[in-house]
Structures are given as structure tokens and as C-alpha cells.
C-alpha positions in Angstrom: 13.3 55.4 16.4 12.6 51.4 16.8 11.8 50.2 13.3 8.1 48.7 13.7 8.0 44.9 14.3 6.6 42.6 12.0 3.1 40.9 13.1 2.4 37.3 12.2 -1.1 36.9 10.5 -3.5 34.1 12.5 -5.4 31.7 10.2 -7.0 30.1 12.7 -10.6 30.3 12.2 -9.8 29.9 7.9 -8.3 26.9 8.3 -10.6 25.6 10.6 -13.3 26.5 8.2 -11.0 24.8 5.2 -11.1 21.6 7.3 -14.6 21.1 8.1 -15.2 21.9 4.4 -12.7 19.0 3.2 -14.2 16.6 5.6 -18.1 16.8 4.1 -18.7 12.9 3.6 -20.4 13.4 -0.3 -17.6 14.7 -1.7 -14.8 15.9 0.5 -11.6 13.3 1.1 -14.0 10.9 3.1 -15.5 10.1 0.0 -12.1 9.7 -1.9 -11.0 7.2 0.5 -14.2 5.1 0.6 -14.5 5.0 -3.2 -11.0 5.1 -4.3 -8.5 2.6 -2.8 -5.1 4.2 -2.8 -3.7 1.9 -5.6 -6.7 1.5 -7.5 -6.3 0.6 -11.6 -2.4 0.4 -10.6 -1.2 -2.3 -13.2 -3.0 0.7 -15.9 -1.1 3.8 -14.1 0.9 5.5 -17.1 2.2 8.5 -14.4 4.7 7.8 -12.0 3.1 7.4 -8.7 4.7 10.4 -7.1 2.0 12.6 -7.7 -0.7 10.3 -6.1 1.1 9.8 -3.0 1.9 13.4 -2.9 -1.9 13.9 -2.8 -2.8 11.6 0.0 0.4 13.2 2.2 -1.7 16.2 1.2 -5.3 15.3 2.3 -3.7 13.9 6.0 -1.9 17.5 5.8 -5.0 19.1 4.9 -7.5 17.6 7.8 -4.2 17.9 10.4 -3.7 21.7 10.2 -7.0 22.2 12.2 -8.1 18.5 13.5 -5.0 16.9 14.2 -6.6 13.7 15.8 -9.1 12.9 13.3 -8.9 9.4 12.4 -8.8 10.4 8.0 -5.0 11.8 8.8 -3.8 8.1 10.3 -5.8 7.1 7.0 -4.1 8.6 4.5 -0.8 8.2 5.8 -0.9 4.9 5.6 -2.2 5.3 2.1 0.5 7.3 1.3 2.6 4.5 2.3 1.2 2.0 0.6 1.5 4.3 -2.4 5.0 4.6 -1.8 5.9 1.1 -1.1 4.1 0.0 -4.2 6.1 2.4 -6.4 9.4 1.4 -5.1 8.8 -1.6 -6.4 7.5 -1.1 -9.5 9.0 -2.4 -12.4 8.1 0.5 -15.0 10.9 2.8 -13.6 12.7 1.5 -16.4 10.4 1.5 -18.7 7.0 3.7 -18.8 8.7 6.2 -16.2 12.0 6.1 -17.4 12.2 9.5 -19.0 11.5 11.5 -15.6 12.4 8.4 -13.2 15.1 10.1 -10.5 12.9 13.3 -10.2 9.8 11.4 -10.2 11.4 8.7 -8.1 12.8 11.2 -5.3 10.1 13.3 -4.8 8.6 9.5 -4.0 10.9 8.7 -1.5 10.7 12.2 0.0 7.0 12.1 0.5 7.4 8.4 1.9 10.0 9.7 4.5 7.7 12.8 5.4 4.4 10.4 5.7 6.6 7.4 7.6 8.1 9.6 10.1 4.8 11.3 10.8 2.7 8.8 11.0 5.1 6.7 13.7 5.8 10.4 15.4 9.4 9.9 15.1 12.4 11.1 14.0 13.4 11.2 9.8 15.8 9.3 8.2 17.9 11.9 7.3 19.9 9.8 5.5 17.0 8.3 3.3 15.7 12.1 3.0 19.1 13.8 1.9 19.5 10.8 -1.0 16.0 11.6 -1.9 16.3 15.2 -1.8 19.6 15.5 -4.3 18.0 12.8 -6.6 15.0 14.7 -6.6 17.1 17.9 -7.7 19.2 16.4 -9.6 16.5 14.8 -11.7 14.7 17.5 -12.1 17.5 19.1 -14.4 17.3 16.2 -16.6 13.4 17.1 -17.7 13.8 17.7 -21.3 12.6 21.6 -20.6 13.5 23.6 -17.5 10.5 24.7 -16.4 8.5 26.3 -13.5 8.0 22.6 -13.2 11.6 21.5 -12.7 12.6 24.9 -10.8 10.4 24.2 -8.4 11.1 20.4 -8.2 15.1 21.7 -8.0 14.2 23.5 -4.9 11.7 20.8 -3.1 14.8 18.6 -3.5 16.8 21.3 -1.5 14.2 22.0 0.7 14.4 18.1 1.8 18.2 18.3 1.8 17.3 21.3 4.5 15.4 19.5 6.6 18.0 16.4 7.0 20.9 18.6 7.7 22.4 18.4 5.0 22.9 22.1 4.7 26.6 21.6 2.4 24.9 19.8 -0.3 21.8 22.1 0.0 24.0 25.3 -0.6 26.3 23.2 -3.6 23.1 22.3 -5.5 21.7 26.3 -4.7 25.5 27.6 -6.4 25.4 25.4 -9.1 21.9 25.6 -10.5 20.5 27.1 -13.8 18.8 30.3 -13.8 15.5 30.3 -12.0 14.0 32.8 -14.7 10.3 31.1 -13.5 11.0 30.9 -9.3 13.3 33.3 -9.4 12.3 35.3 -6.3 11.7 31.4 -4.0 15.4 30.7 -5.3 16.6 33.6 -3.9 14.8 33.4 -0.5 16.1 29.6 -0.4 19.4 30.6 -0.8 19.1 33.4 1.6 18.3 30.9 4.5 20.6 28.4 3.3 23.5 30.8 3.9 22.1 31.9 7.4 22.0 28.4 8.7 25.5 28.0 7.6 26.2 31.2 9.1 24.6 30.1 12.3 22.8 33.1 12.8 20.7 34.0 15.3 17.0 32.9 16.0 15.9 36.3 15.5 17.7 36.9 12.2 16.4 33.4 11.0 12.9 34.3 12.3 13.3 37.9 10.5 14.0 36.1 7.1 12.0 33.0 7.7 8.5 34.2 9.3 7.2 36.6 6.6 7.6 34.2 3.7 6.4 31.4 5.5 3.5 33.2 6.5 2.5 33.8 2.8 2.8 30.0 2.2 0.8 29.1 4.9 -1.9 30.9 4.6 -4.8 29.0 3.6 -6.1 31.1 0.5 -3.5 30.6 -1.5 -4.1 28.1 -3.8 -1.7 25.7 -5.3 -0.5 27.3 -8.3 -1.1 30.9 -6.5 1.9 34.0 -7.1 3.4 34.4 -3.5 5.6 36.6 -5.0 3.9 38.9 -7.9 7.4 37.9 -10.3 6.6 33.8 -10.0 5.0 31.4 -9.0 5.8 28.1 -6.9 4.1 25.1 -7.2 2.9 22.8 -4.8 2.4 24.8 -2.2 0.4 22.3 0.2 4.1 20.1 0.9 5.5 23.2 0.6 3.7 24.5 3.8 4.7 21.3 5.2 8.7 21.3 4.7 8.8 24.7 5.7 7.0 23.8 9.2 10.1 21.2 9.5 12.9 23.3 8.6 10.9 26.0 11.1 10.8 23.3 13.7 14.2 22.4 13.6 16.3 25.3 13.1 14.4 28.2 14.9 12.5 26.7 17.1 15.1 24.1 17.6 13.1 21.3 19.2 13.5 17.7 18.3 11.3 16.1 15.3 10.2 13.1 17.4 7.0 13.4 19.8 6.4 16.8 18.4 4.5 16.3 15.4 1.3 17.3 16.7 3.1 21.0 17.1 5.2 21.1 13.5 1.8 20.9 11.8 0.0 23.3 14.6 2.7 25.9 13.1 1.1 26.4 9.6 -2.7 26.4 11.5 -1.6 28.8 13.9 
């Protein structure tokens, strides 16, 4: 008897709806990028500015899923950009940032590479995006308490080690890790695909593993702090939507990064 084969959900029309919703010009993210300039009170910023250029790669994320040529998404990756480039040269890494300054600093340079490479349509530095990636986890084991927080910035860093290739350091980082007593059930799934790539399994045994879970991330009701699995729950789940569209892209689908943009992002709207 043929086992019964899994169905992927459509989210079409939700997203769709998500997007028009985001775009209303009183309050939506027009309004944030007419009244807020993307480095506005910077010289007072006390937060390491990860966390606002994670948001503007997340409003160009948000608009692309369902209107991929609307002129915001250009917008606010350049923002994020600007963001990023202003950060890297910030002095207060050593000083007001100091205490979470490689996590805080990777996860920068990771959502610079993400924006810079969408933005131009082109290929990643995977390179730039594997340094980023291990600082990012290994920062994240210096926060004073290991946390959901630092779980899931542990695994964000693998994720971006993923999607450069750098699949050895990826599963080094995964063997010598902590116990993920928070994310326990996302670690397990990451190191699940991390051993099948190295494997080089099949498409279909990648799809099999990858497609459910990636399905839950990207559907558009969960929220961002939401339990994908009922045992934890992983945060961030906007980027997350978007480094699992890459590593998708790449290693099932196996198409190039460059000139397919447009259809890495049309993955999580599908």
C-alpha cells in the first residue's frame, strides 16, 4: 500500500491579503519610511543596530512575498544598507555594544549580505556570509545566559553558514553546541538537513525532510514569536522564512542565486 503523499499548503491569497494590509499609507511601512529615516536619532542609539536593519530586510521581505516589484522593497533595501554600512563603522562596538558585539555584529553583516545581494539580484558573498554566520554563532554563546535568545541566534548563524556552503563548519558548530533545552526540536531538524546535504541525498529525501517544516515557517499566520513546534519556540521567524527560501533554492531546487531572486522569495508566497 503507497504511503499517502504529503500536500504542500498554498498561502496565496493570505499573503496577498498580509501585503496589501502592510502597504496602507497611515500606518503601514509607507508611513515608517516617510516619517522615520532609516538612521534617525543614530548618535543616541544605545542597541546595536542589528535589530533595526533586520527590520527593514523584513518590511522589503514582507511587501516582496506577494508584490515583488513594488517600489517600498528597492526602498528598504537600500535602507537596510545604509543601516548596515552605518553600523560597521560605528565606533561603540567597543564600547556601548561591547558586551554582545560579535553576535550582534554578525547577525549585521548577515542581513547586509542577504539585503546587498538581493537588492543587485546577484550572487552572495559566501565568503562574507560564512564569517558572518560563525561569528554570529559563536557570539551568541558568549550572551551571559543561554537563552531561547542565543539558541536561536546559534542556529541563524548556521543557517547562514548553510546557505554559503559551508556545510563542514555548519555541522562542527551543530556537534559542538550546548543543549538546546529552548529550540530543541529546530536544532534537531537543522541538524537533520545538515547531515543530508553532507550525505548528498537525494532531492526527494531533502524535499521529504525540508518541505513540511518549511511550510510551517512560511505560512503567514504565524507570528514571530509563534510555537512551530508545540515543545519551543523560534524566534525571528520573518528572516527565518527568508534563509530557508535560500537554502531551498540552492540545494533542492538547485538553481543559481543570481537573476532568480524574484523566484527564491515567490517560494515562501506560493
Amino acid at each position: 500500500m503507497n504511503a499517502t503523499r504529503y500536500v504542500r499548503p498554498v498561502f496565496r491569497e493570505t499573503w496577498a491579503r498580509i501585503t496589501e494590509e502592510s502597504l496602507n499609507e497611515r500606518d503601514g511601512i509607507p508611513a515608517v519610511v516617510k516619517h522615520h529615516p532609516a538612521l534617525e536619532n543614530w548618535s543616541t542609539l544605545r542597541g546595536a543596530p542589528s535589530g533595526r536593519a533586520s527590520d527593514e530586510l523584513r518590511y522589503a521581505l514582507k511587501i516582496a512575498i506577494s508584490a515583488y516589484d513594488h517600489q517600498l522593497v528597492g526602498v528598504c533595501l537600500q535602507r537596510t544598507l545604509e543601516i548596515v554600512s552605518a553600523g560597521e563603522q560605528d565606533p561603540r562596538w567597543d564600547t556601548w555594544w561591547a558586551a554582545s558585539g560579535k553576535v550582534e555584529r554578525g547577525k549585521l553583516l548577515v542581513t547586509g549580505e542577504l539585503a546587498h545581494a538581493w537588492l543587485n539580484d546577484a550572487d552572495l558573498n559566501s565568503d562574507n556570509l560564512a564569517y558572518a554566520g560563525r561569528d554570529t554563532s559563536e557570539g551568541a554563546l558568549q550572551r551571559p545566559i543561554w537563552s531561547e535568545l542565543a539558541q536561536s541566534e546559534y542556529l541563524h548563524g548556521i543557517q547562514a553558514l548553510v546557505v554559503s556552503g559551508a556545510l563542514e563548519s555548519a555541522n562542527e558548530l551543530l556537534r559542538g553546541a550546548r543543549k538546546f533545552t529552548s529550540v530543541q526540536s529546530h536544532y534537531d531538524w537543522n541538524s537533520r538537513l545538515v547531515g543530508l546535504l553532507l550525505e548528498h541525498s537525494s532531492e526527494s529525501t531533502l524535499q521529504d525532510h525540508f518541505d513540511p517544516y518549511f511550510d510551517q515557517v512560511r505560512d503567514p499566520t504565524i507570528s514571530t514569536q509563534s510555537a512551530i513546534h508545540k515543545q519551543d519556540r523560534q524566534l525571528g521567524i520573518p528572516l527565518l522564512r527568508l534563509r530557508l527560501a535560500l537554502i531551498r533554492w540552492i540545494y533542492i531546487e538547485r538553481q543559481p542565486v543570481a537573476g532568480n531572486w524574484r523566484h527564491i522569495i515567490g517560494q515562501i508566497g506560493y
